[in-house]
C-alpha positions as CSV (number, residue, x, y, z in Angstrom):
1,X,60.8,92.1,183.6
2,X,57.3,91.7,184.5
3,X,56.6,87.7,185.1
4,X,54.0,87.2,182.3
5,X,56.7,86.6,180.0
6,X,57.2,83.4,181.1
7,X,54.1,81.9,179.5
8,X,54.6,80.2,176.5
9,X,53.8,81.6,172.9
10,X,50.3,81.7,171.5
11,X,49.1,78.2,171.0
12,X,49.2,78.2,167.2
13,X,52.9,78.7,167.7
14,X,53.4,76.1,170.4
15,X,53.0,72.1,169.2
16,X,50.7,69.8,170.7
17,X,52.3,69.3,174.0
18,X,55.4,71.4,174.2
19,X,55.4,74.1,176.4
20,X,58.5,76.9,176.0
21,X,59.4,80.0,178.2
22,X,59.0,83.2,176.4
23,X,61.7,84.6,178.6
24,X,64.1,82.2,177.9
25,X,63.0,82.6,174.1
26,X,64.0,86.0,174.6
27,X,66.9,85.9,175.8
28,X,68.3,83.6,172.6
29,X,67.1,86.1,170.3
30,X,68.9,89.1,172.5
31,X,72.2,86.9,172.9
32,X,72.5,85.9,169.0
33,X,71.8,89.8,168.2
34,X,74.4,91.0,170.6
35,X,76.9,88.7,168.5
36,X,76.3,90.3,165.4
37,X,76.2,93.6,166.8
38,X,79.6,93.4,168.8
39,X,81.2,92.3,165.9
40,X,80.1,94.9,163.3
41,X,81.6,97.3,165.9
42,X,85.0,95.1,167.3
43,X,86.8,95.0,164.7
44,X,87.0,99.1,164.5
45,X,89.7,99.6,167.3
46,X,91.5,96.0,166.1
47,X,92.2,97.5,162.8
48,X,95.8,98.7,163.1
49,X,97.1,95.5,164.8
50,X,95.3,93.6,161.7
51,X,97.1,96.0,158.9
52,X,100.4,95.4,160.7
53,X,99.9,91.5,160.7
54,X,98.8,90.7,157.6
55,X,99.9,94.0,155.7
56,X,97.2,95.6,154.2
57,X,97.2,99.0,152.3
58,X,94.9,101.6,153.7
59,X,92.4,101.2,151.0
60,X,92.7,97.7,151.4
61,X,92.1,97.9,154.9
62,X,88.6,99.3,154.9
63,X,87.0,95.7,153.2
64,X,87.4,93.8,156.2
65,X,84.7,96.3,157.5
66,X,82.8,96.6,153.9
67,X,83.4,93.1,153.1
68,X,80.9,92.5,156.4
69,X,78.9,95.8,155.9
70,X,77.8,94.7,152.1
71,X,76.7,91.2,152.5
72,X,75.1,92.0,155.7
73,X,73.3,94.9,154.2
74,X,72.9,93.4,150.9
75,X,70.9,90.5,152.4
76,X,68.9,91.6,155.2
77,X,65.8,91.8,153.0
78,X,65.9,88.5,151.6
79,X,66.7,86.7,154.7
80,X,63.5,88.0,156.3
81,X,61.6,86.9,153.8
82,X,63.0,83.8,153.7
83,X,62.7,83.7,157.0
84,X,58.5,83.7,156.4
85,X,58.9,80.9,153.7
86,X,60.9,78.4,155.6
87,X,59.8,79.5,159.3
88,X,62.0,81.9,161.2
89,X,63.5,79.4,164.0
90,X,65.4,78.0,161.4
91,X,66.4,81.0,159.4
92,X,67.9,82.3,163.1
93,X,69.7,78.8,164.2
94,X,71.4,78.7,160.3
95,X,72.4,82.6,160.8
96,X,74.0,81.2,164.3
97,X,76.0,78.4,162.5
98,X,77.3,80.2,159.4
99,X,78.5,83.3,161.4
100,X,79.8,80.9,164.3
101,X,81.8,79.1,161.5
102,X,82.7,82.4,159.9
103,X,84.1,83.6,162.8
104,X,86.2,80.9,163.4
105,X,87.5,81.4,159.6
106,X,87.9,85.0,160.4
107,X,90.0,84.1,163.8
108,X,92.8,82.1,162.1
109,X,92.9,83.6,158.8
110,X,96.8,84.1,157.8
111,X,96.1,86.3,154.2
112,X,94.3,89.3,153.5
113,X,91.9,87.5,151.0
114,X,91.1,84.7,153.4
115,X,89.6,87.6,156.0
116,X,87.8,89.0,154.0
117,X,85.8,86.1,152.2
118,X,85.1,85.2,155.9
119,X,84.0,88.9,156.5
120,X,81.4,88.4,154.2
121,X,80.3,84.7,154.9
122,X,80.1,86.4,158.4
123,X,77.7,88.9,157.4
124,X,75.3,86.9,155.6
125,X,74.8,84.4,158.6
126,X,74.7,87.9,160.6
127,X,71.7,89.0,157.9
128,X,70.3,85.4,158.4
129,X,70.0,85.4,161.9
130,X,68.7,89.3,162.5
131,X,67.1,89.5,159.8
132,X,64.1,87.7,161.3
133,X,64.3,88.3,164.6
134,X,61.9,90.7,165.3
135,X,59.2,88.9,163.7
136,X,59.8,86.4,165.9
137,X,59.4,88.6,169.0
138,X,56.1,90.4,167.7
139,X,54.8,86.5,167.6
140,X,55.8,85.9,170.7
141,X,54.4,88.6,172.8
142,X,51.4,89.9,170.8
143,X,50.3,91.9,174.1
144,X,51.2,95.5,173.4
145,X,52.5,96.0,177.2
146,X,54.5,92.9,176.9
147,X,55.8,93.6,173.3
148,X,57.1,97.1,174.8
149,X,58.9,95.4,177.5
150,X,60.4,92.7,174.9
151,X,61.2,95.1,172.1
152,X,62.6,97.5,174.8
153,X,65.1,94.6,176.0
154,X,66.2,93.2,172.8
155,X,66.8,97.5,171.9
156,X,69.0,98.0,174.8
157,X,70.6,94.6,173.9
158,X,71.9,95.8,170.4
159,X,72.5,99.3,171.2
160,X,74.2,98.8,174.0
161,X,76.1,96.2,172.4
162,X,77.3,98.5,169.8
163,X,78.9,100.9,171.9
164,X,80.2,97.5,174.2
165,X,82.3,96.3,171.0
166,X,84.5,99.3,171.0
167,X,85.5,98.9,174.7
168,X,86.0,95.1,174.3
169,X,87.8,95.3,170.6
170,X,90.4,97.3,172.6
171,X,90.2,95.1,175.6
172,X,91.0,92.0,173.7
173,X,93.4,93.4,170.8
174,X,95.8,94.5,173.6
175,X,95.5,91.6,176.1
176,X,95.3,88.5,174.0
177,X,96.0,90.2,169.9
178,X,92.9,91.0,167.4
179,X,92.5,87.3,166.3
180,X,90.6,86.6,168.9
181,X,87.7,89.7,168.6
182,X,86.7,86.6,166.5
183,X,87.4,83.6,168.5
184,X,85.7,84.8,171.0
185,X,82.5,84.0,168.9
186,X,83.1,80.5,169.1
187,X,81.8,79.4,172.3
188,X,79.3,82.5,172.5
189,X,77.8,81.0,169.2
190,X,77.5,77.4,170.0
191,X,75.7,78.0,173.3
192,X,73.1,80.4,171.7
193,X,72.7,77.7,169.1
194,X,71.9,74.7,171.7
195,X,70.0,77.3,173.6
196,X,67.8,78.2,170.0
197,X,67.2,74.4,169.4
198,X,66.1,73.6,172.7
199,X,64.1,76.7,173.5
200,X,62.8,78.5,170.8
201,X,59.1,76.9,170.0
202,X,58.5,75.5,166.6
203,X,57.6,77.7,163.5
204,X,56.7,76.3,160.4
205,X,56.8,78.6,157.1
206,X,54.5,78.8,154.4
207,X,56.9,77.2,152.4
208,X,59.1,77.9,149.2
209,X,56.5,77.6,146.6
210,X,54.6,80.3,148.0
211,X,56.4,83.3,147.3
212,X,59.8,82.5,146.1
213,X,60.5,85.2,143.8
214,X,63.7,84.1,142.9
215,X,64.2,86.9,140.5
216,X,63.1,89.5,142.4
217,X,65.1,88.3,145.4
218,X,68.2,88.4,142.8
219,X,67.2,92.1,141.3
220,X,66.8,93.4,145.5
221,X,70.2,91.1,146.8
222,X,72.2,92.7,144.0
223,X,70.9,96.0,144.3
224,X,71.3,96.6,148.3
225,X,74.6,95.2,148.1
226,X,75.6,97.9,145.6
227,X,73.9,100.4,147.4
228,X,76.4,99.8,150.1
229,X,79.5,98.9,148.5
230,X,78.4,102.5,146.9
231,X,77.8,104.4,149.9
232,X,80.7,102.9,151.8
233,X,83.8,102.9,148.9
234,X,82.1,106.6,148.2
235,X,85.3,108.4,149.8
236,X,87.9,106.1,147.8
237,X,86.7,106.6,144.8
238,X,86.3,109.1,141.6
239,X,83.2,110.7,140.7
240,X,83.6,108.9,137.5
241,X,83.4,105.9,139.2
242,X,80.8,106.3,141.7
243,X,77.9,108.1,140.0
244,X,77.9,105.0,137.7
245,X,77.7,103.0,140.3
246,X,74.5,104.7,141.8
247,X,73.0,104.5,138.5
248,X,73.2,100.8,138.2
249,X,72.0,100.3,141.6
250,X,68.8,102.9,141.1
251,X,68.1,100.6,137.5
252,X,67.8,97.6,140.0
253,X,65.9,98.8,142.4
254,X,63.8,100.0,139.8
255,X,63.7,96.4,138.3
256,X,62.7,95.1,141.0
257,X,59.9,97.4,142.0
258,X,58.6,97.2,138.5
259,X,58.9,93.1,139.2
260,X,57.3,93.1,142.7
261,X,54.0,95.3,140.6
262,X,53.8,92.1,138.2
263,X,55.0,88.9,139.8
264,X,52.0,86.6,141.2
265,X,54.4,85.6,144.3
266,X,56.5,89.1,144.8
267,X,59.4,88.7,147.3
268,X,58.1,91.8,149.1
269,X,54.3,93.0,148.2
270,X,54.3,96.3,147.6
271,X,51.3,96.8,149.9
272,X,53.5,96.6,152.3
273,X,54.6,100.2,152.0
274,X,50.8,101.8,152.0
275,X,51.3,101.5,156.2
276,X,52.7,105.1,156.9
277,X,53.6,103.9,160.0
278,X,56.0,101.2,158.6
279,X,57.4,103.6,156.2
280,X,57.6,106.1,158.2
281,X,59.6,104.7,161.1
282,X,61.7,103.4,158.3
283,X,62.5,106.6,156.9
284,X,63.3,108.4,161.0
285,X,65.3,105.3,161.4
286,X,67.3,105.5,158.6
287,X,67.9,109.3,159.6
288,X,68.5,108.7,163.0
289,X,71.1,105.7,162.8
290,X,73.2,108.0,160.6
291,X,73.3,110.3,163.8
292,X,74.3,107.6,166.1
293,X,76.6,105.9,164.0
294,X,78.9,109.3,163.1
295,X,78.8,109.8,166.6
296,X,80.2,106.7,167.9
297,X,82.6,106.5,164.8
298,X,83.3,110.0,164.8
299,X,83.7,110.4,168.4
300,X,86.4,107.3,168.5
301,X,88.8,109.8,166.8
302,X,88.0,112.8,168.1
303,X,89.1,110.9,171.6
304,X,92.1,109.2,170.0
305,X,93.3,111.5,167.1
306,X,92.7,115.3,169.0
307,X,92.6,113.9,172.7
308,X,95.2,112.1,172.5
309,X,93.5,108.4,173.5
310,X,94.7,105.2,173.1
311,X,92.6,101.9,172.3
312,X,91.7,100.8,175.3
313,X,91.5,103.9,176.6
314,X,89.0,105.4,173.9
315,X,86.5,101.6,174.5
316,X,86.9,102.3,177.9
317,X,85.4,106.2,177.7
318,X,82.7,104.7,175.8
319,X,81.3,102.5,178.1
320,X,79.3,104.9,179.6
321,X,77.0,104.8,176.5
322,X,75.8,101.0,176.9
323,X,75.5,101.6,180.6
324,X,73.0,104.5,180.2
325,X,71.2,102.7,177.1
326,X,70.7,99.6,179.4
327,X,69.5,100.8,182.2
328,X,67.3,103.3,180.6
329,X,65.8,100.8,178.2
330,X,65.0,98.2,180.7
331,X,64.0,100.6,183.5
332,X,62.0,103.3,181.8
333,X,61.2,102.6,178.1
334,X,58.6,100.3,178.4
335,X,57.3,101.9,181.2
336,X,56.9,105.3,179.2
337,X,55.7,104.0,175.7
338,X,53.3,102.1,178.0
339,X,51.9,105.9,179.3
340,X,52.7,108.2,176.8
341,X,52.7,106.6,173.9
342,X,55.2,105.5,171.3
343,X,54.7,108.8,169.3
344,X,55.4,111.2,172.0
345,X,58.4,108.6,173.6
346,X,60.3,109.0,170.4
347,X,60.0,112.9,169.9
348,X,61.6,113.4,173.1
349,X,64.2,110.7,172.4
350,X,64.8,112.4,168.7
351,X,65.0,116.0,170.5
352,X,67.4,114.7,173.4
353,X,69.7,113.3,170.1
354,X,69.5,116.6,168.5
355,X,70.8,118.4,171.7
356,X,73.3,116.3,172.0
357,X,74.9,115.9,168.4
358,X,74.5,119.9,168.8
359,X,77.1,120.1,172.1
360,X,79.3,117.6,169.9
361,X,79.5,120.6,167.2
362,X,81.1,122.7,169.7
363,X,84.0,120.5,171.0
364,X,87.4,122.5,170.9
365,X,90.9,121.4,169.7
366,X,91.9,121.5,173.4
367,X,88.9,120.3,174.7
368,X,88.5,117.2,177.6
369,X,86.4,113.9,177.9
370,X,84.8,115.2,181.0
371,X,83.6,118.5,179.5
372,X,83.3,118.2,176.1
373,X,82.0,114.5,175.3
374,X,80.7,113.0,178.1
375,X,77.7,115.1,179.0
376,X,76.6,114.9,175.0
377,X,76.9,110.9,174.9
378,X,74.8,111.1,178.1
379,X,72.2,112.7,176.1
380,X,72.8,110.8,173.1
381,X,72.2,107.5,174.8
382,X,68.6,108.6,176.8
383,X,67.6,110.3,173.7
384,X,68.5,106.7,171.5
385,X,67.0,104.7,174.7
386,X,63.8,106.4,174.7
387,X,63.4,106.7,170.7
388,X,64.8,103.0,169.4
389,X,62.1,101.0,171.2
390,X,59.3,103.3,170.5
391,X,60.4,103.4,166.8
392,X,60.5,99.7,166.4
393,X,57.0,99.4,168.1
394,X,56.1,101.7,165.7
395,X,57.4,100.4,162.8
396,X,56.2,96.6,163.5
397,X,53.1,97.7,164.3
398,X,52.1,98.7,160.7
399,X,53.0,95.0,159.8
400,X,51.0,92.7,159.6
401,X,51.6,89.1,161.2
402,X,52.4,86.9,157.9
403,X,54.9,90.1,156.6
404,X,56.3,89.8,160.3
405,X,59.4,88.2,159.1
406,X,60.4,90.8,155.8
407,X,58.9,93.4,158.0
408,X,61.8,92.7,160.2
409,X,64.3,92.7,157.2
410,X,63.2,95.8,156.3
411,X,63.8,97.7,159.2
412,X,67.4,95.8,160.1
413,X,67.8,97.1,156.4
414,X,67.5,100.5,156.7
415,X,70.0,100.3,159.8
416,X,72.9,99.1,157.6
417,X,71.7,101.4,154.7
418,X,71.5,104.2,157.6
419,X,74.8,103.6,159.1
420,X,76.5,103.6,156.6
421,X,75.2,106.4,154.6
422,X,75.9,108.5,157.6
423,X,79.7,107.4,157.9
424,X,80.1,108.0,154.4
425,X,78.7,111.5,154.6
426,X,80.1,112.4,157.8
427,X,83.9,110.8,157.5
428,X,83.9,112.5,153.7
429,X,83.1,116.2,155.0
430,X,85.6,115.5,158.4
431,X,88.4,114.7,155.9
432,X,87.6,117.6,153.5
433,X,87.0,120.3,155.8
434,X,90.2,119.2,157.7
435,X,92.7,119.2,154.5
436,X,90.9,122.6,153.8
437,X,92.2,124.1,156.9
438,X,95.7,122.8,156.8
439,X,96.2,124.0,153.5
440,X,94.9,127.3,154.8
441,X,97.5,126.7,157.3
442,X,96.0,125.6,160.1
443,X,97.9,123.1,162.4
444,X,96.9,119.5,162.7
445,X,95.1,119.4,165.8
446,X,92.6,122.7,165.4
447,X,92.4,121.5,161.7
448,X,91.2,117.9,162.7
449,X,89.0,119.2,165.4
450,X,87.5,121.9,162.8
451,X,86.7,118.7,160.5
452,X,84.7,117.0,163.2
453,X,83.1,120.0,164.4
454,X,81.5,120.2,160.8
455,X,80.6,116.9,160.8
456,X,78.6,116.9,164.3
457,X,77.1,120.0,163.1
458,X,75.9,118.2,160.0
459,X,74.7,115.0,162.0
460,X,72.5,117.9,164.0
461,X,70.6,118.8,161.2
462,X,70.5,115.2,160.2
463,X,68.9,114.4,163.5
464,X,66.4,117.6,163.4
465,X,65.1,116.2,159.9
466,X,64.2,112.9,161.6
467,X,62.9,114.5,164.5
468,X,60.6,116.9,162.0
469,X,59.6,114.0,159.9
470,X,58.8,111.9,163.0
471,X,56.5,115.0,164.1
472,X,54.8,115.0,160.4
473,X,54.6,111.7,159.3
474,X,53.9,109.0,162.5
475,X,51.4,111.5,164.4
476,X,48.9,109.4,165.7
477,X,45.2,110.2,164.4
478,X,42.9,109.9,167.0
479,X,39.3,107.9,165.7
């Protein structure tokens, strides 16, 4: 990384005085996202050693991931705009403690009810800390060049670290047993903690009294976290059950637009949403993170239910992913945005997704890692390398610097809201087009393949749409 970074912040960020390295600021706000993101994706291979501990149903089972996935989801947005009020360095250093805490809660948790309360406390301190931290890396390198190296670090950073937490969840589940995909936190939190305090520079907020919509932020809270809870119980539950659901959580949303409209201090102004870039890159987001996320869920049990893979074995095939995404990220993406332009960056990196969601829709029943799987998360990962950064450049650049923080919610928002939509989706169609085949008679292993072939075909045309809508919508005009 190119040695301007290490000037300090603007001077209206800076107190009289202090002086603070912008490269050690980044690297705090990279370390406490790579927390969070390891452990929304750890606990995934732990899963069967934590059902035969504490004895959970399989239903049962799936809320120590929602339990997480809901409040993380459910309070992204109000966190980053909190995170404007009070001043962002102190949103991120709470975030830190509660989910260091929580973590430790989750680690030596002896009942099924005690894991997942924790769950959740560990996703709101998760939603507290990321919520604002690309706010605070837009204030910190307001140079375009510079922003594209930052944003292109912290991308690689939390991709990476996504596919990471499947190779160390196995790692650690068989060497040491699944409380400690948790422990592990603890030192991890309480150094990026007394690194935030020390380095990150000051950052006063406006303050509560202007623009504490406490309603609003009740009517947005409550109707993400359904949302979720929604879109990830959607394969559990009747239709009876679910359309209800959706209905109460479109009435909120509804509420709360219809509050933002009238309130004098709105939670999130509305105005906000006239930048098509912002929405925009919202929008290919959300599309594209359903892509990535089948794949990497997806692809866990193709490898371990038709390949035959175990835990350790199925982290350890992933690893090329975050290799690929690193180096690409940090060697190129910058570089590239810098020259073509964040428009053109992301096509390619949509297209390269598409092509390789579309091998994925081929793989066979007695298909291999080397053939079948490996050359498509290859182009997975330069096509998510390429098109994350240039996204969130994209998307932070039709901002503007006091909506930093909730801009930031926003898109860590439509992540959650895009994972998990995709899971939902993808996992449902696996598991119907499977039993359909078996109860056509087809064996187990061409019948699961057959399910996941659907849903990698799906997840293509998912990735086309954001790669057409990308084309449409985010062209840049020219003067």
């Amino acid at each position: 990384m190119s040695a301007t970074i290490e000037n300090g912040p603007p001077p209206a960020a800076v107190a009289p005085g202090a002086r603070y390295s912008r490269r050690a600021s980044l690297a705090v706000l990279c370390a406490g996202t790579l927390m969070t993101v390891l452990d929304g994706n750890i606990v995934t291979v732990a899963m069967p050693a934590v059902q035969s501990d504490l004895g959970f149903s399989g239903p049962g089972l799936a809320w120590v991931v929602n339990a997480y996935l809901i409040a993380f989801g459910g309070l992204l947005l109000l966190a980053g705009r909190l995170g404007d009020l009070v001043g962002r360095k102190r949103m991120f250093t709470a975030g830190l403690a509660v989910f260091t805490l929580a973590s430790v809660l989750c680690g030596t948790a002896t009942g099924q009810g005690t894991l997942i309360a924790a769950r959740a406390v560990q996703g709101a301190g998760g939603a507290m800390a990321s919520a604002v931290v690309l706010g605070m890396l837009v204030a910190l390198f307001p140079e375009p060049r510079e922003q594209a190296r930052a944003i292109a670090a912290f991308s690689a950073v939390g991709a990476a670290g996504g596919a990471l937490g499947t190779f160390l969840g196995g790692a650690l589940t068989e060497a040491l047993g699944w409380h400690w995909i948790f422990l592990i936190n603890l030192p991890i939190g309480v150094a990026a903690w007394l690194a935030a305090v020390r380095v990150l520079a000051p950052e006063p907020g406006a303050g509560l009294g202007r623009g504490a919509d406490y309603i609003g932020a009740a009517l947005v809270t409550g109707a993400l976290m359904l949302t979720v809870y929604v879109i990830v119980g959607a394969g559990d539950r009747s239709t009876g059950v679910t359309l209800p659901l959706a209905a109460l959580a479109v009435a909120l949303f509804a509420a709360f637009t219809l509050r933002q409209a009238r309130a004098a201090r709105p939670l999130l102004r509305l105005r906000l949403f006239r930048s098509r870039r912002l929405t925009g890159a919202n929008a290919v987001q959300m599309l594209m993170i359903a892509t990535m996320y089948g794949f990497q869920f997806i692809g866990a049990l193709y490898l371990q239910r038709v390949l035959g893979y175990g835990a350790l074995a199925t982290g350890t095939a992933f690893l090329p992913a975050p290799v690929a995404i690193g180096v690409l990220m940090l060697g190129l993406s910058a570089r590239t945005v810098a020259r073509f332009g964040g428009y053109r960056v992301l096509l390619t990196g949509l297209a390269l997704i598409t092509a390789g969601m579309a091998l994925l829709g081929r793989v066979p029943a007695d298909g291999s890692y080397a053939t079948d799987v490996l050359p498509a998360m290859l182009l997975l990962s330069a096509g998510f390398a390429a098109a994350m950064p240039a996204l969130t450049g994209l998307a932070m650049s039709g901002a503007r610097a006091k909506d930093a923080g909730l801009a930031s919610g926003l898109f860590n928002t439509t992540q959650v809201v895009g994972g998990s939509l995709g899971l939902a989706i993808l996992t449902t169609l696996a598991a119907s087009r499977t039993g359909s085949l078996l109860a056509d008679g087809t064996s187990l292993l061409p019948a699961t393949a057959g399910g996941y072939r659907l849903a990698f075909t799906v997840a293509t045309g998912i990735a086309a749409t954001a790669l057409a809508l990308a084309a449409l919508v985010l062209r840049e005009r020219r003067a």
